[in-house]
Each structure stands twice: as C-alpha cells, then as structure tokens.
TILUMLO-797290 format. One record per residue: residue in one letter; x negated, y negated, z negated of N, C-alpha, C, O, CB in turn. Coordinates in steps of 0.1 Angstrom, whole numbers, plus 5000, padded with zeros to 4 digits. Each point is the difference from the previous one (the first is absolute). Glycine has a CB too. Example, Ala and Ser with C-alpha at 12.3 -4.5 7.8 and 13.67 -1.06 7.14 Angstrom:
2
a486850574922500949885000499149885000499050004993502950124995/s498549775019499149895000500849894992499549894999499350175023/
% end
This chain:
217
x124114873927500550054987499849884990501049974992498450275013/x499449704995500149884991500549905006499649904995498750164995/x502449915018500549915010501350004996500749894999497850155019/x502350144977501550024998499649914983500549904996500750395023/x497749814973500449994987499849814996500749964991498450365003/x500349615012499949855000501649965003500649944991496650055019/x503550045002501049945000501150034992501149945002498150015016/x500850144973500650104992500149904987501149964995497950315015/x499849694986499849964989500249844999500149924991498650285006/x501549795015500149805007501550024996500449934990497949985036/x502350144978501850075000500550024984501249994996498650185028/x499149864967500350044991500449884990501149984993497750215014/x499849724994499749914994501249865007500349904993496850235003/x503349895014500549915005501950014994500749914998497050095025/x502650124975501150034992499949984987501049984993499550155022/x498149894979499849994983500849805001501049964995495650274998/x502649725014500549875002501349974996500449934990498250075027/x502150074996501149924998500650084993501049924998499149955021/x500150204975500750064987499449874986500749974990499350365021/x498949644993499749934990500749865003500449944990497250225005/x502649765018500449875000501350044998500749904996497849985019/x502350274985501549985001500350014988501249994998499350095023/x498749954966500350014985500650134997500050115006500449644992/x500550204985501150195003500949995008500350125004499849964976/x500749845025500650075012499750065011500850085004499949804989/x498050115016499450065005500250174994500550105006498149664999/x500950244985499750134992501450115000500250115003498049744981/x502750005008501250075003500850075015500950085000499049774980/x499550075030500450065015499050095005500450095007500649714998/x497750174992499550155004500650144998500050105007498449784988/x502050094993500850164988500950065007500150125001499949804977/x501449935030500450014999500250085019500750095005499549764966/x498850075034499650055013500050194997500850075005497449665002/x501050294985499850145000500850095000500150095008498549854986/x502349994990501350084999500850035012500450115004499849794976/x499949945027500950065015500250065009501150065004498749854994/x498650095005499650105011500250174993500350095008497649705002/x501950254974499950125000501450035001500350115004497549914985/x503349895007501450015002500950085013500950095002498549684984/x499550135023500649995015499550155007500550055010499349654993/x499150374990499450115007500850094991500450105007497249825001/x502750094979501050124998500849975005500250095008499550014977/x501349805017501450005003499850085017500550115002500449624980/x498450215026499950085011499750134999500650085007499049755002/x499750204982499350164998501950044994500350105006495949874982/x504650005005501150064993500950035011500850095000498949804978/x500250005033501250005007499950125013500950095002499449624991/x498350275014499350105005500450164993500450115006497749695000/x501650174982500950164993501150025003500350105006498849914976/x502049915015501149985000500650035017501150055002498449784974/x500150165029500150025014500549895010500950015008499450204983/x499149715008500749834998499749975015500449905006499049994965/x499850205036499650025017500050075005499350025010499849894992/x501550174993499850165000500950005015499750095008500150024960/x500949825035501250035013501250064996501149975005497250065010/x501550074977501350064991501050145014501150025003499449654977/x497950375025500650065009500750144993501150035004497149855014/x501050204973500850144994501449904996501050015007496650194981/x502349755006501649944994501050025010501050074999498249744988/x500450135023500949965012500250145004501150035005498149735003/x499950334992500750125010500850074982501250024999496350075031/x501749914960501150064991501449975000500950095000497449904988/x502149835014501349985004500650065008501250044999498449814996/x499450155017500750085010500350114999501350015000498049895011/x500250204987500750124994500749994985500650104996497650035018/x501849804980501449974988501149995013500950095001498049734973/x501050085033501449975005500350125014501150015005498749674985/x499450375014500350145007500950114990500650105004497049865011/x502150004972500350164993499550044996500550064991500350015018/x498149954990498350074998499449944985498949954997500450055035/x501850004959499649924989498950094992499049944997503549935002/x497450254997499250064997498150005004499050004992503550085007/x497649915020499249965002499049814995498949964997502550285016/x500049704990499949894995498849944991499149925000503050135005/x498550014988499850014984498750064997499249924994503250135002/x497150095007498350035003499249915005498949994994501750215011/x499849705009499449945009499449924988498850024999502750005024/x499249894966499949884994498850044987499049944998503749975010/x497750224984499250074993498749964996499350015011502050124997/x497849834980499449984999499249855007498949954998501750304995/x500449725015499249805005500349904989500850014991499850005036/x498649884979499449924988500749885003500449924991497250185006/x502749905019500549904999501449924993500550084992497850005023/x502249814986500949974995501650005009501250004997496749894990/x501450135026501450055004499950154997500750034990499849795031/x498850294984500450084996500550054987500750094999498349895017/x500549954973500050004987502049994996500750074993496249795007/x503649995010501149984995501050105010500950054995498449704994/x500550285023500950075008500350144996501250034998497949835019/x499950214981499550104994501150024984500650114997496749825017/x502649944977501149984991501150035000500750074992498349825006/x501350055015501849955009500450105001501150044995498849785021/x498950304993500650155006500150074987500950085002497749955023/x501150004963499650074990501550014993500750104998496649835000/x503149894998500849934992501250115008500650094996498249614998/x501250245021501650085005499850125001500850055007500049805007/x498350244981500250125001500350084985499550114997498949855026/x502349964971500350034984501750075002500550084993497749674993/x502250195026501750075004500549905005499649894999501050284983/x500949885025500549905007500749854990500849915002499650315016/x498949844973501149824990498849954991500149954989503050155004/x495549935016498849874996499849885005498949954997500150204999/x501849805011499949915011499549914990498949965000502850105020/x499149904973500149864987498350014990499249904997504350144997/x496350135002498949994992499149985010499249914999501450224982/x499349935029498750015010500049845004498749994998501650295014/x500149614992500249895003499349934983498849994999503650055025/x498149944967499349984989498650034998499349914999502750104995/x497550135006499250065001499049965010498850014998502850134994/x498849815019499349925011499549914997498949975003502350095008/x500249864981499549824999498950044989498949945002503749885003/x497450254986499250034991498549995003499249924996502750194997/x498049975013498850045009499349905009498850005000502250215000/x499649735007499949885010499849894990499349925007502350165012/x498549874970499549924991498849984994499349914998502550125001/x498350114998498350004995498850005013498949965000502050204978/x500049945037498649985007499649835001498849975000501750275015/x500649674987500149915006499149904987499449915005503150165013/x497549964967499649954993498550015003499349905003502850124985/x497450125012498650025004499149945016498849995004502250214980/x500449775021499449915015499749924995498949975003502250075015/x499749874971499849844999499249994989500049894993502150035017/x497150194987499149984985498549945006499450045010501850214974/x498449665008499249905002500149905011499149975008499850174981/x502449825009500449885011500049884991499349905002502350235015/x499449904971499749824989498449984997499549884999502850154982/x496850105020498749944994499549895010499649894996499650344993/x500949795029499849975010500549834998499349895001501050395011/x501149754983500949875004499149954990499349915005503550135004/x497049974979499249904986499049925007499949885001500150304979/x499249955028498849935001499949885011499349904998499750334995/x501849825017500349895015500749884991499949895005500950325019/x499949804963500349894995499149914992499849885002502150235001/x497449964986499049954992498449905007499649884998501650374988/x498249895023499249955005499549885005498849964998501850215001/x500649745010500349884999499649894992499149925001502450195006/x499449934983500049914985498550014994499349914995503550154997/x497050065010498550024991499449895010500449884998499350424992/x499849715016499249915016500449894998499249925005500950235015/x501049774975500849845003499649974979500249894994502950155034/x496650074968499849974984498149994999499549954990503350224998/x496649875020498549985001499749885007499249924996500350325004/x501349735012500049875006500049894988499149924999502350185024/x499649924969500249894990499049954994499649885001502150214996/x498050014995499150014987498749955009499349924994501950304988/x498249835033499149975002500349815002499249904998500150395011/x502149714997499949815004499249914985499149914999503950105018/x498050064972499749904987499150034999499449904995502150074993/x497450165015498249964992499549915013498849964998500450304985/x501349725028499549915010499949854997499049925000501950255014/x500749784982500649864995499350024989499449904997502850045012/x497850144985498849964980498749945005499549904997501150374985/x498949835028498249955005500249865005499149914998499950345011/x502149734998499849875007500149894992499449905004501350205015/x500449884966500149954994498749944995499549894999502650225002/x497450094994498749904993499049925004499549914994500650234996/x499649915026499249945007499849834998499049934997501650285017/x501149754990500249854998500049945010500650055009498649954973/x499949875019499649935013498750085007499449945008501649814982/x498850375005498350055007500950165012499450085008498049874959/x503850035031501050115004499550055017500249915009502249984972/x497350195020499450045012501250075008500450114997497149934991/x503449905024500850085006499950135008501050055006499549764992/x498050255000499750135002500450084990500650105002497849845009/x501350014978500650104986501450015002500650104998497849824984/x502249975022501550064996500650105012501050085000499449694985/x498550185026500350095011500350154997500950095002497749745010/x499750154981499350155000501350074984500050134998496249785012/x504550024982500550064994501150065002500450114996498449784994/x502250005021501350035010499650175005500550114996499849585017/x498450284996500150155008499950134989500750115000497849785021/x500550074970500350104990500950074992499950124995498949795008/x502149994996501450034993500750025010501149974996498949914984/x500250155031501050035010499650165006500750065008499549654999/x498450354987499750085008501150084992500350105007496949855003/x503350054978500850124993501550005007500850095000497949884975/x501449945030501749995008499550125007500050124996501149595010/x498150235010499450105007499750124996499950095009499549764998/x500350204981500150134993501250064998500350115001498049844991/x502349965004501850064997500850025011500950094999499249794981/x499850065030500250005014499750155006500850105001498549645001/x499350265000499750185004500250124991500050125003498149795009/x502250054974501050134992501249975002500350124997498649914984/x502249925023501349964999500250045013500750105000499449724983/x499450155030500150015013500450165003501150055002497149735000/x499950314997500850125000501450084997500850045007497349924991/x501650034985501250014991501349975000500650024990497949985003/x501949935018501149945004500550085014501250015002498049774986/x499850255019499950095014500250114996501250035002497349885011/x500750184979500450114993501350014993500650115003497349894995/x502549934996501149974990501050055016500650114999498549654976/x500950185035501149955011500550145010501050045005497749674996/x499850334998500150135009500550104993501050045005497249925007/x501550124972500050084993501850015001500850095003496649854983/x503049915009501550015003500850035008501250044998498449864993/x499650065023500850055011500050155004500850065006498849715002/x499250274988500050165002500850064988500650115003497149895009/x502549944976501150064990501449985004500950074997497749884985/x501349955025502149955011499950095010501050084999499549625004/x498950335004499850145010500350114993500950075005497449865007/x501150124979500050104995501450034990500550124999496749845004/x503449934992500850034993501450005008500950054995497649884986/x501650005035501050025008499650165004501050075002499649665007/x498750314992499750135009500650134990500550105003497149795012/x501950064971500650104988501750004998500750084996496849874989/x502749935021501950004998500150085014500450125001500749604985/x498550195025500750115012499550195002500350075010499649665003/x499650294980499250154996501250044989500650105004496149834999/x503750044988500950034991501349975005500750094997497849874986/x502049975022501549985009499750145009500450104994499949575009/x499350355006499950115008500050164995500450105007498449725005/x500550184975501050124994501149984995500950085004497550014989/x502049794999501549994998500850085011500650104997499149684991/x500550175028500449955005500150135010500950035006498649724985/x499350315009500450155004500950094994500550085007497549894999/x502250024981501350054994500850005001500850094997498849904996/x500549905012502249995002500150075014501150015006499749704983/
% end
C-alpha cells in the first residue's frame, strides 16, 4: 500500500515537472487534452443513441413489409425508435401516406428530415478537426519560445557556455511538440472514424428513403 501510494506521488511530482518545463503551452494542452477526450466520449455516447450500430435490423424488416404492402404494419414497427434510420424511414412511410399526389411533399419532407439527422451525426466534428489542427501549432509555438530562452541563456553565458545547457534547454523546449503530437494524434483518429461512420450512415438513410419512394410506383 505504501509502495502503490510512493509511486503515485513519484508520478505526480514527475508530471508537476514537466508541465512546469513545458511552460503555458503545456497548460494550454493539458485543457485541451481534456476537452478532447470528453468530446470523443459523448460523441460516441450520441451516436450509440442514435443507433449508429445498432445493425438497423427493425428498419430492414419495416421496409420489408412497406414494400410487401403491409404499410400500416410498417409504420408501428418504426414507432417510437430512436434511431436515425428509423427516425427518417419512418418519415418517408408517413410523408407517402398523406394521398396519392404526396410524392413531391413526402420527398421534401424527407430531405428535410435527413438534414438535420445528418447534421446531428456530424455535430462535434469541427471541434475535433480544430483541435487535430491547433494542437500541433500550440506544441511547435512552446518549442519556440522554449529555443529563444535556451539561445538567451547561452548568449549570456558567453565563453563559460556549457553545451549541456543548451542541450538540456533543446530537450526542454521540444517536450511541448511531443505534447501537441499526443493531442492532435488521437483527435485526428477520432475526427477520421466519426466521419466514416457519418458516410455509412448517411448512404444507408438515402437507400432506406429510396425504397419507400420506390415501393409506390
């Protein structure tokens, strides 16, 4: 037990550090570390609602009975789901069931609907893209600032200029790249996947909406 709480506090002290060699940028990438991560856990927690793995199996048999005939049933099947295909199919069947000369509003009505889900797939993707961009810069802008208080020390030094110091100032000011590196990295992976499950999702909401059209005629 004192064995865990000793290396607890070695860990602690050893991060107090380098937050302290990395200056405010450091500070500023911690924050922004955090922000990320709580980003990346709702966005999965939203999409998981959304039904974003869901398999979209009720949908698929709802279609199937839309395009058997069974539109009534259909229509119950979809009732009350959360997800976003059901959400828009569910629309499609509703829209054409206004009479035989909704085709035009129900299709509007659709795209309507399919906009906003599709808006809510891709909500908190620019924060994602900022940060995979910023992060970087923050990390290559601490690098900097740390080189010039390195070249200032060495200056003053003069002819007594110790090439450890400038060593030891190099590593220092580089450790914030390496910080901007492991914020940007994730956030870029995240950023990459989120989208591709929103390109999935938003072909599956057109071919789910084509297939009521399409049982009509």
């Amino acid at each position: 037990m004192d064995m865990s709480a000793t290396l607890s506090t070695e860990r602690l002290a050893e991060l107090t550090e380098f937050i302290r060699l990395g200056g405010p940028s450091i500070w500023a990438l911690a924050l922004l570390s955090v922000l990320t991560l709580a980003l990346i856990l709702w966005k999965v927690w939203r999409l998981i609602v959304s039904g974003a793995w869901s398999g979209g199996s009720r949908t698929e048999r709802a279609l199937n009975l839309w395009q058997g005939g069974a539109e009534a049933e259909a229509i119950d099947l979809l009732t009350g789901r959360k997800g976003v295909r059901a959400k828009l199919v569910r629309t499609a069947m509703l829209s054409m069931k206004q009479g035989p000369d909704a085709e035009t509003d129900a299709r509007e009505e659709t795209e309507r609907v399919a906009r906003l889900l599709l808006s809510d797939l891709r909500s908190g993707l620019r924060p994602l893209e900022l940060v995979a961009t910023i992060a970087p810069l923050l990390g290559l802008l601490g690098t900097v600032l740390g080189m010039i208080s390195a070249f200032q020390a060495l200056q003053e030094a003069g002819s007594r200029a110790d090439p450890a110091m400038l060593a030891g100032g190099i590593w220092e000011a580089l450790l914030t790249t390496a910080a901007g590196m492991a914020v940007a990295i994730p956030a870029s992976v995240a950023l990459t996947w989120f989208e591709s499950v929103a390109d999935r999702l938003r072909l599956q909401l057109e071919d789910g909406a084509t297939r009521v059209f399409l049982a009509a005629h």
